[in-house]
C-alpha atoms as an extended CHARMM CRD file, in Angstrom:
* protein
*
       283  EXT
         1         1  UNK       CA              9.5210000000       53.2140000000       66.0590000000  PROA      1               0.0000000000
         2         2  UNK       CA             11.4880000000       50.5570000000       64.4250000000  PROA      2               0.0000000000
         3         3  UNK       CA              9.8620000000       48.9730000000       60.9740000000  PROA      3               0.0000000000
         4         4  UNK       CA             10.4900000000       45.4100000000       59.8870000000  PROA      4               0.0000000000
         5         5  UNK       CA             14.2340000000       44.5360000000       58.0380000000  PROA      5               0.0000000000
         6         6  UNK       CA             16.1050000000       47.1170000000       61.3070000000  PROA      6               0.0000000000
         7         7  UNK       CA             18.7580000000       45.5920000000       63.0540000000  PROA      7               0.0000000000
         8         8  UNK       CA             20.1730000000       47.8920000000       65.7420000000  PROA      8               0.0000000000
         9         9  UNK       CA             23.3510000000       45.4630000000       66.0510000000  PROA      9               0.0000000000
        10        10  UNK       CA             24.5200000000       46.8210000000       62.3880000000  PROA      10              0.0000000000
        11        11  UNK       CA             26.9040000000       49.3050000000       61.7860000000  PROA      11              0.0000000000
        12        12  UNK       CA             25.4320000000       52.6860000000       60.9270000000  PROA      12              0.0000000000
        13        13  UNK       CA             26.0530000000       54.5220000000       57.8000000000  PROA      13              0.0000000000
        14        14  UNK       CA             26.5030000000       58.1520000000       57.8270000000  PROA      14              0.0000000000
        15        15  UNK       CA             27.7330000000       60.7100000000       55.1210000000  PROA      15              0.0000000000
        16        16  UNK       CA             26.7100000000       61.2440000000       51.8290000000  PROA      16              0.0000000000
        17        17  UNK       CA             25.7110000000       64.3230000000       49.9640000000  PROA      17              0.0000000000
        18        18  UNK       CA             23.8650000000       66.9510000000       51.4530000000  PROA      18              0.0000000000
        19        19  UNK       CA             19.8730000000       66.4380000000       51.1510000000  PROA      19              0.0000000000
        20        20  UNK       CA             18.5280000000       70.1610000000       51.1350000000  PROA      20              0.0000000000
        21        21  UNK       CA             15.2180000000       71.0480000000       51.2980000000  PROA      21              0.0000000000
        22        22  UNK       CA             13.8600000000       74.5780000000       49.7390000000  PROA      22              0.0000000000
        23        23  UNK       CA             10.9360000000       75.6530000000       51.7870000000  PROA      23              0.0000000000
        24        24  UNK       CA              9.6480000000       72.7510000000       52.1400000000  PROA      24              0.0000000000
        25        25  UNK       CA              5.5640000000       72.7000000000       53.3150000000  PROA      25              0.0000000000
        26        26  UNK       CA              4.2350000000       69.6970000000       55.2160000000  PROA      26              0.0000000000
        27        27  UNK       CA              6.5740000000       68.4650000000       58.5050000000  PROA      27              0.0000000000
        28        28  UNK       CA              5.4010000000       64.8050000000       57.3320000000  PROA      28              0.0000000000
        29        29  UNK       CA              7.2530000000       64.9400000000       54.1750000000  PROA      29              0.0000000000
        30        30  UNK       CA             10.3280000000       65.9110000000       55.9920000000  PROA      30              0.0000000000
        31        31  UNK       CA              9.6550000000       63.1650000000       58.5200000000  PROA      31              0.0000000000
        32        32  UNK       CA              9.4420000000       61.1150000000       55.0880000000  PROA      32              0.0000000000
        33        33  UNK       CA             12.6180000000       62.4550000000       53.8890000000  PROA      33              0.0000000000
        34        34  UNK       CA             14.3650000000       61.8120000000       57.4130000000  PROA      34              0.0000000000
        35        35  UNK       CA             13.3190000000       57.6880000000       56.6340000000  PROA      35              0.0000000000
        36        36  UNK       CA             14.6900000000       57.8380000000       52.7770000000  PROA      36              0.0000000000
        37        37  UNK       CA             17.6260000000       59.2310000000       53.9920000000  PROA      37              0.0000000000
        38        38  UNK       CA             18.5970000000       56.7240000000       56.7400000000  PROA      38              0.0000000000
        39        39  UNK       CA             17.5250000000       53.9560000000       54.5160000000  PROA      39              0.0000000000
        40        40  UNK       CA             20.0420000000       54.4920000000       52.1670000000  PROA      40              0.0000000000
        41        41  UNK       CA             22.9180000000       56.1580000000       54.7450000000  PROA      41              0.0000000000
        42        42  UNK       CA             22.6500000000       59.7330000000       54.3210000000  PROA      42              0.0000000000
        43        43  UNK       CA             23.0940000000       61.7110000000       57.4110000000  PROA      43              0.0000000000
        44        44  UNK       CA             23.1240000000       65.2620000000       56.4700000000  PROA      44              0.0000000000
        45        45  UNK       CA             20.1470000000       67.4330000000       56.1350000000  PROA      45              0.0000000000
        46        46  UNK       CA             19.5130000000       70.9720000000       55.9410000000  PROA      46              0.0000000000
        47        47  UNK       CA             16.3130000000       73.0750000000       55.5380000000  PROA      47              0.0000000000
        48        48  UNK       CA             15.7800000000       76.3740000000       53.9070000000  PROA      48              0.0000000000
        49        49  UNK       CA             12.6980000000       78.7930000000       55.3820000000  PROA      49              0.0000000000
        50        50  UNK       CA             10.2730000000       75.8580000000       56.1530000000  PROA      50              0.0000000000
        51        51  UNK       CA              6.8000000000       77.6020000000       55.3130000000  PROA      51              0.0000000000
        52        52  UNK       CA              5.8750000000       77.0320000000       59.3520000000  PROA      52              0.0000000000
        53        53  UNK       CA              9.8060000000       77.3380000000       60.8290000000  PROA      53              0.0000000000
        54        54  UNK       CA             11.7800000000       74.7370000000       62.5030000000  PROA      54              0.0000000000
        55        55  UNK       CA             11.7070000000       72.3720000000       65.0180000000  PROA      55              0.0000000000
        56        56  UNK       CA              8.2030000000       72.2950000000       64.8180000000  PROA      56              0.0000000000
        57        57  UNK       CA              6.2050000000       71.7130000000       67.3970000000  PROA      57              0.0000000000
        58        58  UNK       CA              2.9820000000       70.3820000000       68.9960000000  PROA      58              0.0000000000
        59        59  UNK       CA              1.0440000000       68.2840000000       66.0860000000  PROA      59              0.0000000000
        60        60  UNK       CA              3.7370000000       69.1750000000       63.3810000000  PROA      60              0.0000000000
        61        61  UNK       CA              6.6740000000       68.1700000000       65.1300000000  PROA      61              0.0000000000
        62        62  UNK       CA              4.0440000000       64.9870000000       66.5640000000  PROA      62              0.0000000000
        63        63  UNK       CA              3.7820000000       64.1630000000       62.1450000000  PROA      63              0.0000000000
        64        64  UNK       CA              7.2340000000       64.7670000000       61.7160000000  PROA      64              0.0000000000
        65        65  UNK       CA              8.8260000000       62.3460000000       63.8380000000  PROA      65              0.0000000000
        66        66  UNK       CA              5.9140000000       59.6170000000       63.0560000000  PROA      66              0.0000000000
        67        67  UNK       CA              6.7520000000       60.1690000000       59.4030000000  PROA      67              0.0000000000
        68        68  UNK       CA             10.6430000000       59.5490000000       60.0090000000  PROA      68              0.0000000000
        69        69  UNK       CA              9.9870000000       56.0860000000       61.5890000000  PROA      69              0.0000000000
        70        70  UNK       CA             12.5670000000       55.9280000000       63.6090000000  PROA      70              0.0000000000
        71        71  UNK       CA             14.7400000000       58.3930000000       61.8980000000  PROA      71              0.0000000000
        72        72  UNK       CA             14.0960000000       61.1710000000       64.5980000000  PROA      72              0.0000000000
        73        73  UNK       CA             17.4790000000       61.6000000000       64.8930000000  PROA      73              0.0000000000
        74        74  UNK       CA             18.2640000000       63.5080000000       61.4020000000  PROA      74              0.0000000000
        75        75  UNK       CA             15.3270000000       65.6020000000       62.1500000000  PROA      75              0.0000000000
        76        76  UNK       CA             17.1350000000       66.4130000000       65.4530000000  PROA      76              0.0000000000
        77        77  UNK       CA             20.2400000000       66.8200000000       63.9890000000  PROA      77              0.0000000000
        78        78  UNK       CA             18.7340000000       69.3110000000       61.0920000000  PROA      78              0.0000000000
        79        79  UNK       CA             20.4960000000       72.0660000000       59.9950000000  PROA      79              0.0000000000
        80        80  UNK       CA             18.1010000000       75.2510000000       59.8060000000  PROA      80              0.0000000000
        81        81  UNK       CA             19.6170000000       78.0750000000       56.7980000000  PROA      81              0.0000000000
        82        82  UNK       CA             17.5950000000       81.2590000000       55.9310000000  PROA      82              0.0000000000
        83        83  UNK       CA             18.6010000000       80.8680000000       51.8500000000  PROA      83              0.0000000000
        84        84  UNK       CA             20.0540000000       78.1410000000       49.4870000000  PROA      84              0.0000000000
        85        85  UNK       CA             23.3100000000       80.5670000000       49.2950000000  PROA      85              0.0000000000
        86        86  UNK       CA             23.8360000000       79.9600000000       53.2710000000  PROA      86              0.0000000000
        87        87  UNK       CA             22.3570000000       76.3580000000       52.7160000000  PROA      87              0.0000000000
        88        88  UNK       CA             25.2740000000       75.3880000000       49.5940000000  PROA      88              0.0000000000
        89        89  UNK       CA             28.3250000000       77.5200000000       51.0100000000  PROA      89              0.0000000000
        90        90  UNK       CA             30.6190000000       74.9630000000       51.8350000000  PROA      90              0.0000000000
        91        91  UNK       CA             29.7650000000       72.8320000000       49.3060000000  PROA      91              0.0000000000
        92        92  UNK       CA             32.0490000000       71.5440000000       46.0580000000  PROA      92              0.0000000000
        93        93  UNK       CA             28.8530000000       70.5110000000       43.9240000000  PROA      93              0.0000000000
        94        94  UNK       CA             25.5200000000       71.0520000000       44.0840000000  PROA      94              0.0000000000
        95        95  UNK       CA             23.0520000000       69.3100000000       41.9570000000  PROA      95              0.0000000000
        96        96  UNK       CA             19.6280000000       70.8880000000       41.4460000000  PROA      96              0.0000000000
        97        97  UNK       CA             16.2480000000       68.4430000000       41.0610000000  PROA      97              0.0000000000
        98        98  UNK       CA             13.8230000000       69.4840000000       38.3720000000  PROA      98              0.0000000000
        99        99  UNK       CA             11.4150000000       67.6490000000       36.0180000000  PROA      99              0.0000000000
       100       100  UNK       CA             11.4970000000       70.4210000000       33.6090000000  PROA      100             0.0000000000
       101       101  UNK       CA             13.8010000000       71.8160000000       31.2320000000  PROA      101             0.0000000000
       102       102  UNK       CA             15.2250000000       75.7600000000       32.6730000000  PROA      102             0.0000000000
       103       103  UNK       CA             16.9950000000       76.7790000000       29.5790000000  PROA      103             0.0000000000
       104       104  UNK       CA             20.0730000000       77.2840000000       31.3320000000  PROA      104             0.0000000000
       105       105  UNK       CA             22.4610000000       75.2330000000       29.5370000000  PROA      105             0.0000000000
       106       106  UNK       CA             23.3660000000       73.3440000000       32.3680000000  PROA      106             0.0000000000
       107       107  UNK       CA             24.8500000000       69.6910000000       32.4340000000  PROA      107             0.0000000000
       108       108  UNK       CA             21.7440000000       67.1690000000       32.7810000000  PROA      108             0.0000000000
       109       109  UNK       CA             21.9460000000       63.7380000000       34.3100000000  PROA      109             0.0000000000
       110       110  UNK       CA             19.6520000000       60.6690000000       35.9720000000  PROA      110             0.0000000000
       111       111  UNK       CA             20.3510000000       59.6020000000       39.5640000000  PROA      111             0.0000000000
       112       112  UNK       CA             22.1180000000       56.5030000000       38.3620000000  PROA      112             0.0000000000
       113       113  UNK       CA             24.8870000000       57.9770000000       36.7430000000  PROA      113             0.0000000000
       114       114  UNK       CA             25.0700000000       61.3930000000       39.2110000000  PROA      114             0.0000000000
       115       115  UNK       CA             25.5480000000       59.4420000000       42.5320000000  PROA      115             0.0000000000
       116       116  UNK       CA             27.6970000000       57.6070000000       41.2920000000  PROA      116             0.0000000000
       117       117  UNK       CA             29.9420000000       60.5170000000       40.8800000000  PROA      117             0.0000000000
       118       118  UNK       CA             28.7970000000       61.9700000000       43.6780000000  PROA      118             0.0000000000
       119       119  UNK       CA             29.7060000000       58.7050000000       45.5860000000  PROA      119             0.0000000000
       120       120  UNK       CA             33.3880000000       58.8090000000       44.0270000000  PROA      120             0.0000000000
       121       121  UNK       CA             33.7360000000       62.3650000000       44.7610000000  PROA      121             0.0000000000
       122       122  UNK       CA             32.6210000000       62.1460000000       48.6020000000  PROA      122             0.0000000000
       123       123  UNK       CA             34.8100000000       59.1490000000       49.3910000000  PROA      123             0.0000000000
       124       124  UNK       CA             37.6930000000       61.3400000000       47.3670000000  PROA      124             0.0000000000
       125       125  UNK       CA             36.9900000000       63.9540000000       50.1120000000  PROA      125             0.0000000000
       126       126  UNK       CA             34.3710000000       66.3210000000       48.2840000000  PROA      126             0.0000000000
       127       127  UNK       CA             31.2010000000       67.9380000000       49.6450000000  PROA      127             0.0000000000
       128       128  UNK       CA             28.1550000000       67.1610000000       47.4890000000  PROA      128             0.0000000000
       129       129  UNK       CA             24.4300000000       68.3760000000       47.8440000000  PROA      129             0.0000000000
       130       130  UNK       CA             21.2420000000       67.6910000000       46.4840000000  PROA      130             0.0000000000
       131       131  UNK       CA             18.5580000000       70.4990000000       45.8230000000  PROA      131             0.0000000000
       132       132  UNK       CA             15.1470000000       69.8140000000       46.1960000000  PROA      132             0.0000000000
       133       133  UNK       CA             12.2480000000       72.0890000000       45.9920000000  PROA      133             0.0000000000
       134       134  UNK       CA              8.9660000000       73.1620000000       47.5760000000  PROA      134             0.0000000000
       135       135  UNK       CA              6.2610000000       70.1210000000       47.3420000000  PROA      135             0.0000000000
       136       136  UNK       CA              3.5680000000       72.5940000000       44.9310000000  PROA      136             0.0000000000
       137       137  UNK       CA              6.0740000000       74.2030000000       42.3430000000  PROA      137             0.0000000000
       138       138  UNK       CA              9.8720000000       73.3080000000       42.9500000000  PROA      138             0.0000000000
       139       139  UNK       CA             12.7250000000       74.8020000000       42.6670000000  PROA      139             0.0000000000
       140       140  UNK       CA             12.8290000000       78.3590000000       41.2510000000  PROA      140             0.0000000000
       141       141  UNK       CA             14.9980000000       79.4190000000       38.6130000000  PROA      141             0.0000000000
       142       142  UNK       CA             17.1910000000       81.0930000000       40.8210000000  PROA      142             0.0000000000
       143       143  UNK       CA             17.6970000000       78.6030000000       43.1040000000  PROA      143             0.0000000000
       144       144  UNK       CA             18.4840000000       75.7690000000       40.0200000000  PROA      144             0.0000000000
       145       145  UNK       CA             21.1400000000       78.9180000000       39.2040000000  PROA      145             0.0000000000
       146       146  UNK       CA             23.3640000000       78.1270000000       42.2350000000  PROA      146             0.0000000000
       147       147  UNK       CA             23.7150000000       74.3170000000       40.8670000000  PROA      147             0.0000000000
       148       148  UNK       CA             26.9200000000       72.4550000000       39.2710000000  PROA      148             0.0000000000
       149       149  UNK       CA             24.4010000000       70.3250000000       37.5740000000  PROA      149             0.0000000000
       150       150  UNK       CA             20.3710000000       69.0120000000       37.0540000000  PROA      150             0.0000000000
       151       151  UNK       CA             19.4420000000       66.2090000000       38.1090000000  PROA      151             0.0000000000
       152       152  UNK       CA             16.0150000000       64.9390000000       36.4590000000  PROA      152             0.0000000000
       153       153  UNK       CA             14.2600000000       61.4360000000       36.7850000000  PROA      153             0.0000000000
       154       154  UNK       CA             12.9900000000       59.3110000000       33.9950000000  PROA      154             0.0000000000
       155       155  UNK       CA              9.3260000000       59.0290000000       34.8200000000  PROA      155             0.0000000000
       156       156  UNK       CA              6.2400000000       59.0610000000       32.8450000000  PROA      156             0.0000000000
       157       157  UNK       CA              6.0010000000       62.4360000000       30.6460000000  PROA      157             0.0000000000
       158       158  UNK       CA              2.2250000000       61.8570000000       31.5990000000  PROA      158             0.0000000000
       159       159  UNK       CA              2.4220000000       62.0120000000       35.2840000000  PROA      159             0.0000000000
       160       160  UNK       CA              6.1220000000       63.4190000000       36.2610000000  PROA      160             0.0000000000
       161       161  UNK       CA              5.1400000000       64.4940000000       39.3830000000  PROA      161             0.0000000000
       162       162  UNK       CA              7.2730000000       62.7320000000       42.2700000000  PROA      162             0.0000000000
       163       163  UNK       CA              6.5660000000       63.2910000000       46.1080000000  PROA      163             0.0000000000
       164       164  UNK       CA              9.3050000000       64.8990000000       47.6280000000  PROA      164             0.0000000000
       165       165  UNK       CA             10.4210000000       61.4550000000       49.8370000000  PROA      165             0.0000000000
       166       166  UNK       CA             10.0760000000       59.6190000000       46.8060000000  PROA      166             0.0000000000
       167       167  UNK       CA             12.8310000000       61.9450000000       45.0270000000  PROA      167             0.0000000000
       168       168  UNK       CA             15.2330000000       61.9100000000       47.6220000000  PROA      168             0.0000000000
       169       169  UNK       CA             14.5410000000       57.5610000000       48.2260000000  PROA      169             0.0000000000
       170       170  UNK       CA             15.7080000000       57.6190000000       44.2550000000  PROA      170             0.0000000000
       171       171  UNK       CA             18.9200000000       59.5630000000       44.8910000000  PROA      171             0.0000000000
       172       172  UNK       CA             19.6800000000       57.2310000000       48.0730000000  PROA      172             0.0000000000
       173       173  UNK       CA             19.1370000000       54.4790000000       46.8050000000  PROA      173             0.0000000000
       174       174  UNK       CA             21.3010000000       55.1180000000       43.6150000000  PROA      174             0.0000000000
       175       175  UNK       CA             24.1060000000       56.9580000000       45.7960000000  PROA      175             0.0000000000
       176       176  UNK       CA             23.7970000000       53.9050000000       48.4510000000  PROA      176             0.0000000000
       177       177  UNK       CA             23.9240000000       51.0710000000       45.3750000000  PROA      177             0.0000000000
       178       178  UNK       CA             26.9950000000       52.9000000000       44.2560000000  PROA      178             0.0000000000
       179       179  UNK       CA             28.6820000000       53.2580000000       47.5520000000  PROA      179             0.0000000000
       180       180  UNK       CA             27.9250000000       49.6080000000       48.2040000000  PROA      180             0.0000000000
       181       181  UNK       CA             29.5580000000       48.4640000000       44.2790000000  PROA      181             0.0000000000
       182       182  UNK       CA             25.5620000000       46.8860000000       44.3030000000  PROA      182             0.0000000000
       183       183  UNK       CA             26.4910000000       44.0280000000       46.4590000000  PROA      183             0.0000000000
       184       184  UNK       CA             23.2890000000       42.4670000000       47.6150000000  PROA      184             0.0000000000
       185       185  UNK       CA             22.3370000000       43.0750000000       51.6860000000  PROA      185             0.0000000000
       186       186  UNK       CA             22.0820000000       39.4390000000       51.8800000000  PROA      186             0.0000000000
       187       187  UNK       CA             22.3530000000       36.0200000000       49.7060000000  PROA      187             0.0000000000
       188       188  UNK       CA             20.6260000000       33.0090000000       49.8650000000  PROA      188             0.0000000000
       189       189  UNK       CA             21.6160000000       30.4230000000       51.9530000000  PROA      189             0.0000000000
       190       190  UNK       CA             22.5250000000       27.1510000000       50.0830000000  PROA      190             0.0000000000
       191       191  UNK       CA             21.1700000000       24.5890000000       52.6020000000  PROA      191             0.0000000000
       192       192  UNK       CA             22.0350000000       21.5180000000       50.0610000000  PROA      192             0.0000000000
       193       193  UNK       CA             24.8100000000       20.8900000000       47.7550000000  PROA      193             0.0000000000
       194       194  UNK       CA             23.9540000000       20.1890000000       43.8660000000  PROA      194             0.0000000000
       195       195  UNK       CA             23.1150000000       16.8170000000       43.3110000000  PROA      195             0.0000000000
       196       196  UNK       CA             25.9080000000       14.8400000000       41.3600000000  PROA      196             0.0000000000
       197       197  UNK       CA             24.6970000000       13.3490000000       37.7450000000  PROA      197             0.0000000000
       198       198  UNK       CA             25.0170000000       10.1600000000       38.8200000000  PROA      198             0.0000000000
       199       199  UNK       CA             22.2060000000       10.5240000000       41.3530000000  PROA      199             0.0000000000
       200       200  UNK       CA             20.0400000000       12.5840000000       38.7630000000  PROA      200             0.0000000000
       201       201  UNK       CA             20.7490000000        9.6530000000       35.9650000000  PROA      201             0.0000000000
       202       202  UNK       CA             19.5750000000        7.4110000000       39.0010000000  PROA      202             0.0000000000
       203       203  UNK       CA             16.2570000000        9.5650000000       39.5740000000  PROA      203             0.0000000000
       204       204  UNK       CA             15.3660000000        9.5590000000       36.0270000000  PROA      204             0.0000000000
       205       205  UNK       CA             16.1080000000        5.6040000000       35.5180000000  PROA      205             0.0000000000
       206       206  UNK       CA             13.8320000000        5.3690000000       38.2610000000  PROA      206             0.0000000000
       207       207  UNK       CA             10.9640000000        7.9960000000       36.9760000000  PROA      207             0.0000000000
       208       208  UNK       CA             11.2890000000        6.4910000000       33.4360000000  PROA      208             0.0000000000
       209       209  UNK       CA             10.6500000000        3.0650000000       35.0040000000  PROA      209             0.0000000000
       210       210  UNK       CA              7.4640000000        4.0470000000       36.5320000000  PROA      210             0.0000000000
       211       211  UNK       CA              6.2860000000        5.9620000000       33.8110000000  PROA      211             0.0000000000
       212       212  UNK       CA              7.3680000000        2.9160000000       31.1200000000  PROA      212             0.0000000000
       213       213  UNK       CA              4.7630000000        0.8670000000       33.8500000000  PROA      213             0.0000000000
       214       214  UNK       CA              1.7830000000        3.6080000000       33.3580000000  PROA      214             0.0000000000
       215       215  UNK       CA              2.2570000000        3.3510000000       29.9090000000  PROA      215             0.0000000000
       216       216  UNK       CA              3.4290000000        7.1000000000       29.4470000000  PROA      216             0.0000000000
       217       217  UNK       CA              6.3460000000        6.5250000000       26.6630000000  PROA      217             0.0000000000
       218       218  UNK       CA              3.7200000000        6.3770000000       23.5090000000  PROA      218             0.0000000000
       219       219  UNK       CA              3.7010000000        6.1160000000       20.9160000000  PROA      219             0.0000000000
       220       220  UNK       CA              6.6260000000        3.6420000000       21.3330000000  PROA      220             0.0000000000
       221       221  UNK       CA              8.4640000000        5.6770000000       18.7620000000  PROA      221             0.0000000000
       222       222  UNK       CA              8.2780000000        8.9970000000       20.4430000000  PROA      222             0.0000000000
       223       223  UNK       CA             10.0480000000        7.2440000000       23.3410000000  PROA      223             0.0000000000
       224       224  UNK       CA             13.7940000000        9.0310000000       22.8550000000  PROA      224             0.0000000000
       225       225  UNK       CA             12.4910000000       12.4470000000       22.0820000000  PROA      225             0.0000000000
       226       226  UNK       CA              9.8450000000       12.1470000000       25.2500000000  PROA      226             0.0000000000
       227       227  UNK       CA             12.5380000000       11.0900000000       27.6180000000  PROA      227             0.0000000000
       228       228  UNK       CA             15.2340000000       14.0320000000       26.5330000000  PROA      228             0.0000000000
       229       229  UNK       CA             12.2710000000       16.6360000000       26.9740000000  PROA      229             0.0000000000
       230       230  UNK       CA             11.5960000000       15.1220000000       30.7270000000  PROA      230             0.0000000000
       231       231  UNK       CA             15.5190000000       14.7020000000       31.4180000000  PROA      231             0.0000000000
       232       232  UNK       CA             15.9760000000       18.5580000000       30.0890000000  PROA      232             0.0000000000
       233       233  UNK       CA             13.0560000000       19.9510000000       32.4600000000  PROA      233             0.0000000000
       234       234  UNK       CA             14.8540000000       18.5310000000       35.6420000000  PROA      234             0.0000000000
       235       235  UNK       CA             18.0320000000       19.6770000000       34.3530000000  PROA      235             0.0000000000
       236       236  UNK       CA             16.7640000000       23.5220000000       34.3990000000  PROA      236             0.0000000000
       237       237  UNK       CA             15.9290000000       22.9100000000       37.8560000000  PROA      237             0.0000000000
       238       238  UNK       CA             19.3430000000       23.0410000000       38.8760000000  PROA      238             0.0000000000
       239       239  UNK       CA             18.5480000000       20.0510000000       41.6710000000  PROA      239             0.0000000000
       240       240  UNK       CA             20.0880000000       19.7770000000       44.7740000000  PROA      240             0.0000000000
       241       241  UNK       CA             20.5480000000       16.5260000000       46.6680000000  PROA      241             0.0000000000
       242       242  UNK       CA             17.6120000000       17.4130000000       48.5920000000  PROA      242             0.0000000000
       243       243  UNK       CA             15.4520000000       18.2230000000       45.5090000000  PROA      243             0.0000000000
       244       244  UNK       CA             16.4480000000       14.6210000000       43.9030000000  PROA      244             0.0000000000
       245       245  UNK       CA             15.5260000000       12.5180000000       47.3170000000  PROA      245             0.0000000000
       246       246  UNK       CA             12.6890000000       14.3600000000       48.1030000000  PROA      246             0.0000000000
       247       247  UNK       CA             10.9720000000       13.8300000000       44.2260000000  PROA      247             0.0000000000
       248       248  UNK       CA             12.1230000000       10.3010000000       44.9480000000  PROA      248             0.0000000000
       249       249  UNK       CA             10.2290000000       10.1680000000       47.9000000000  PROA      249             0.0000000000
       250       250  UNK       CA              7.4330000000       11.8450000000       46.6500000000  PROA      250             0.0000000000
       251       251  UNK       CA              7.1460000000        9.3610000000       43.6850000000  PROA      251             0.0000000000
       252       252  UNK       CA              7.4670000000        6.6960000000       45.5290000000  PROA      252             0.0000000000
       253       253  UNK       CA              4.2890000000        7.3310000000       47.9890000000  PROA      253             0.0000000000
       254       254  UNK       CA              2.2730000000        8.1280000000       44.7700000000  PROA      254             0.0000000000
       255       255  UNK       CA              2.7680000000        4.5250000000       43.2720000000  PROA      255             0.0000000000
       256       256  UNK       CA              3.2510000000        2.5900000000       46.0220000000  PROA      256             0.0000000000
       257       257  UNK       CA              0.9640000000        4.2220000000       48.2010000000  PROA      257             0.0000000000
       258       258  UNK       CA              0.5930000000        5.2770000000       51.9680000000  PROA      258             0.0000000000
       259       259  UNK       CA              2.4350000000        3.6250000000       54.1720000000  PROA      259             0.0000000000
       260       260  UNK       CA              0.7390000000        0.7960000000       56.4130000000  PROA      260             0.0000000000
       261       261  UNK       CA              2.1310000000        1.3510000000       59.6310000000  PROA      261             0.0000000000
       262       262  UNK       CA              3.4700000000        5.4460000000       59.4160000000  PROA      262             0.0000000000
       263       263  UNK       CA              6.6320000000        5.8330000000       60.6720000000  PROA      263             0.0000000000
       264       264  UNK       CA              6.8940000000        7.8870000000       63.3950000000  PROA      264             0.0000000000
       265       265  UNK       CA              9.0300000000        7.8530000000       66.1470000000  PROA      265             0.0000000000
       266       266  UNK       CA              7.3100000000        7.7230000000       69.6050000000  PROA      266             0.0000000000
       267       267  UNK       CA              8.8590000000        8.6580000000       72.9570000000  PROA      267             0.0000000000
       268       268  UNK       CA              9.0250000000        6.3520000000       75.8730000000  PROA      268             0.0000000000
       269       269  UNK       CA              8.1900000000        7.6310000000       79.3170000000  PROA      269             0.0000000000
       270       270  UNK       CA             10.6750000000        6.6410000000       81.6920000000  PROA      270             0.0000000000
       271       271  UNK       CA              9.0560000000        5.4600000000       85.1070000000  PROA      271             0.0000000000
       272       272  UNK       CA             10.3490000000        7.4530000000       87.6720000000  PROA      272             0.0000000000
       273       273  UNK       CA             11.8260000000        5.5500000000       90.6540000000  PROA      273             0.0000000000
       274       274  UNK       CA              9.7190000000        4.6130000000       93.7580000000  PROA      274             0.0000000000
       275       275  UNK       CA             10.5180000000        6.7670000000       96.7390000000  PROA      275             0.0000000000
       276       276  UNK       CA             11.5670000000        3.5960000000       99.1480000000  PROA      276             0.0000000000
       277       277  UNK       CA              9.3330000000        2.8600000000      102.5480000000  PROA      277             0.0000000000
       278       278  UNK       CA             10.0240000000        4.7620000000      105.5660000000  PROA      278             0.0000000000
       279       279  UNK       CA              9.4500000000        3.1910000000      109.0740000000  PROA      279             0.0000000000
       280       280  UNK       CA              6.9670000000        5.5770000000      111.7850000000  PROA      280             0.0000000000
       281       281  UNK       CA             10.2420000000        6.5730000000      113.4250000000  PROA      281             0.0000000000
       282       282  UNK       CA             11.9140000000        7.9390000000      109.8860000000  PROA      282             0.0000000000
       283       283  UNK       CA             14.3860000000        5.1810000000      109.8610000000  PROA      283             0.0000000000
């Protein structure tokens, strides 16, 4: 399945840290996980003891893969490990997801300012991963033992409980904006150059006039101060030529009126050409 905003013609990102999932519970929120990761370009994940094993199968494996939305092939490509030890081997840093203070005196950052170290360490060649823990209770003390580092998200003390795809769409997206130096996916498209100020003084000569007519500008005296305020509005507008002749337009049919004869622009049928007469013989 491919959602809106896909194009298959781009160029596929790949890499990143490690995404690892501690015995994780439902197959749909690793299908969920398998969708945050290829939004944002990660390619690598790795599951430890899945309560119910992996691949899945029959309705599982069915969730799974409806979950990842078209990101079947990370769950295909899944690495399987029996404990985080196996999981974090050949690893440089691992940071370790928590929402709660361990007590073990460990270096504590946001996802803003760890990817981006982690994206400055992977292109320099290093092998990050990111620890995340089972859905109900997360990680362990143990397993937050094995980390360089916690990673922790700013939510509301209230309700700090984050589903699992939601933590790892966080990290992405951070580790992805960081890759990417935040340059936006795509700009909009300037379809009209800014109008010049002599065609803006032009417009407002020509509102002004109209409004002078409808007897707008009173008191007389309040005139200059009036006219700046209406001048400054259009100014913060930022008008293109297009803006300027199409409030032109528009002013124009409200005073004057509709048109008497519309102009539109009809096409002539062309009469196709008589087939000429042929004699009984075909001559």
């Amino acid at each position: 399945m491919v959602g809106a905003g896909t194009d298959r013609t781009k160029p596929l990102f790949e890499g990143g840290p490690a995404i690892i999932l501690v015995r994780p519970q439902l197959a749909v929120n690793i299908g969920m996980c398998a969708r945050a990761m290829a939004n944002f370009g990660l390619s690598d994940l790795r599951l430890v003891s899945p309560r119910e094993g992996w691949p899945r199968t029959g309705a599982r494996r069915k969730g799974a893969y409806a979950a990842a939305a078209g990101a079947v092939h990370l769950l295909e490509r899944a690495q399987v490990f029996d404990s985080v030890e196996e999981a974090v081997a050949d690893l440089n840093f691992v940071w370790a997801t928590t929402a709660r203070e361990r007590g073990q005196f460990k270096r504590v950052e946001v996802p803003a300012i760890a990817m981006a170290e982690t994206a400055a360490a992977v292109q320099g060649g290093e092998k990050h991963g990111i620890l995340f823990g089972p859905e109900r209770t997360g990680l362990d003390n143990d397993d937050i033992a094995l980390a360089s580092a916690v990673l922790t998200f700013p939510v509301n003390p209230a309700y700090g409980s984050l589903n699992l795809a939601q933590a790892v769409l966080l990290c992405g997206y951070e580790y992805f904006k960081a890759r990417q130096g935040g340059a936006l996916p795509f700009e909009r498209e300037e379809r009209s150059p800014p109008a010049q100020r002599e065609m803006t003084l032009s417009f407002f000569e020509f509102v002004e006039g109209k409004l002078e007519v409808a007897g707008f500008f009173r008191p007389v005296s309040k005139r200059p101060v009036m006219q700046r305020n209406l001048r400054n509005m259009f100014h913060r507008m930022n008008l293109t030529q297009q803006d300027v002749r199409t409030l032109w337009g528009a002013i124009v049919r409200l005073v004057e009126g509709p048109r008497e004869k519309p102009q539109t622009r009809k096409r002539i049928k062309q009469k196709k050409p008589e087939a000429p007469a042929q004699t009984p013989d075909g001559g």
